[in-house]
N, C-alpha and C positions, 0 to 999 in steps of 0.2 A: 517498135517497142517489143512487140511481140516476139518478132526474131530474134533480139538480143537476149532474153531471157531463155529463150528456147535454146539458143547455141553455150548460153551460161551453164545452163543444165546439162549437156551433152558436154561439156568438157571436161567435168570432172568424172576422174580416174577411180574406180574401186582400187581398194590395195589388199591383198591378203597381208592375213597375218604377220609374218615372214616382211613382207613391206612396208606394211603400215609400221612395226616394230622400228626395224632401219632409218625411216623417214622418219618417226619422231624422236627415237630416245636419243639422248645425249645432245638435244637441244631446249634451247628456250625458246617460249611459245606466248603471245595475249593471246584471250580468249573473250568471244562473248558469247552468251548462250540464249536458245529461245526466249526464256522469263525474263533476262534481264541480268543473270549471275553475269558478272566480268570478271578478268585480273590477268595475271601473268605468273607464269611458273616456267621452272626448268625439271625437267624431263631425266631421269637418271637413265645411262644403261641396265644399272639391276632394278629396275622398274619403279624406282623411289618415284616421290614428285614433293618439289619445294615451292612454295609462290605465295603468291598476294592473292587474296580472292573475295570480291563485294559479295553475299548474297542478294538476286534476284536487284541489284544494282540500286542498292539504299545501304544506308547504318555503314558501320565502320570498317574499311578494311582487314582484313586478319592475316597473316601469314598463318601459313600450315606446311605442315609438313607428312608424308606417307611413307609407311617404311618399306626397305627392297622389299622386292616381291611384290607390290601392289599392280605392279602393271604384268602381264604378262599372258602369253600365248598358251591358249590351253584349247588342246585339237585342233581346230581350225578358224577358232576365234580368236581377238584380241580383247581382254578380260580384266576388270577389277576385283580386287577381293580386298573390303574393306570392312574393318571389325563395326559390328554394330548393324550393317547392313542384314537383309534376311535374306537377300538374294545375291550373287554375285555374278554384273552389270557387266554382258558381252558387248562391242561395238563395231560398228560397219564404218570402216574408215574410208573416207573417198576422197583425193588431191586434189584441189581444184586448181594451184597452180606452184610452181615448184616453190614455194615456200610456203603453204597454206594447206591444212585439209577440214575436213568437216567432220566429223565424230558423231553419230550416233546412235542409239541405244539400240541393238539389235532388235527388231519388228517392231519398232517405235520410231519411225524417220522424223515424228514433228520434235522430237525430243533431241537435240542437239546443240553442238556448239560449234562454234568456227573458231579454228587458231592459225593466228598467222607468227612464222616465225620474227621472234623480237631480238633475236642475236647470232650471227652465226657462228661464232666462237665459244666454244664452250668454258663456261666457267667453271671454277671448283666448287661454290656454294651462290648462290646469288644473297645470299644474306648478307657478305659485306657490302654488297651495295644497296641494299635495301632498307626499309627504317624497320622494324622491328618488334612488331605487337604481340598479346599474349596469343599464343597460340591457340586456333578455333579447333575445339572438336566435334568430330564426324559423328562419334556414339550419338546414341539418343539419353535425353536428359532421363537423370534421376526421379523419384518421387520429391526428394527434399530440393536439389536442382530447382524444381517448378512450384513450388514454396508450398508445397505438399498436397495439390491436383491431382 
């Protein structure tokens, strides 16, 4: 049991930048992550990302949406820049096998999520095949949002 875990761990591939980029955009991915978040999203080349996504894997699915630019290579990381955030979220991307990597927060390993590819044909929007909720946002809520806390 032991070996198997050990050999699991040695087979996955770090990817730069450059790689990791190639290998995800322009596909669709599920995901599940550490806490419990799930869903599935496609991956833009200009760094969009459209998908379904449970928080922490309870309450209701949301479609979301990020606009270009949100993914992308800055120096020698692969990077989020998401409005609302206070920091913008670099990640260490590792293959674990040619349709699957692991994503996680840069010097944060327990913090991750696994995505494995869910299509390999690229669609133009996955939203016509998708069902359609109000769209979740990322910001942090308001004072009156949170019924005035």
């Amino acid at each position: 049991m032991t070996g198997l875990v050990m050999a699991g761990a040695t087979a996955a591939e770090p990817l730069n930048p450059d790689a990791a980029r190639h290998f995800i955009a322009g596909k669709m991915f599920a995901f599940n992550c550490f806490e419990g978040t799930r869903g599935a999203g496609y991956i833009h080349d200009d760094g969009s990302v459209e998908g379904h996504i449970q928080i922490r894997g309870a309450g209701q699915e949301r479609f979301v949406t990020l606009p270009p630019g949100t993914l992308k290579i800055k120096g020698q990381s692969y990077c989020a820049t998401v409005r609302g955030l206070p920091i913008e979220p670099c990640f260490k991307v590792d293959q674990t096998n040619a349709r699957s990597f692991r994503g996680s927060v840069s010097g944060m390993s327990f913090a991750y999520c696994d995505f494995t590819r869910h299509n390999t044909r690229p669609a133009p929007s996955v939203r016509t095949s998708w069902r359609v909720s109000k769209p979740l946002s990322i910001a942090a809520p308001t004072v009156a949002e949170n019924g005035g806390e």
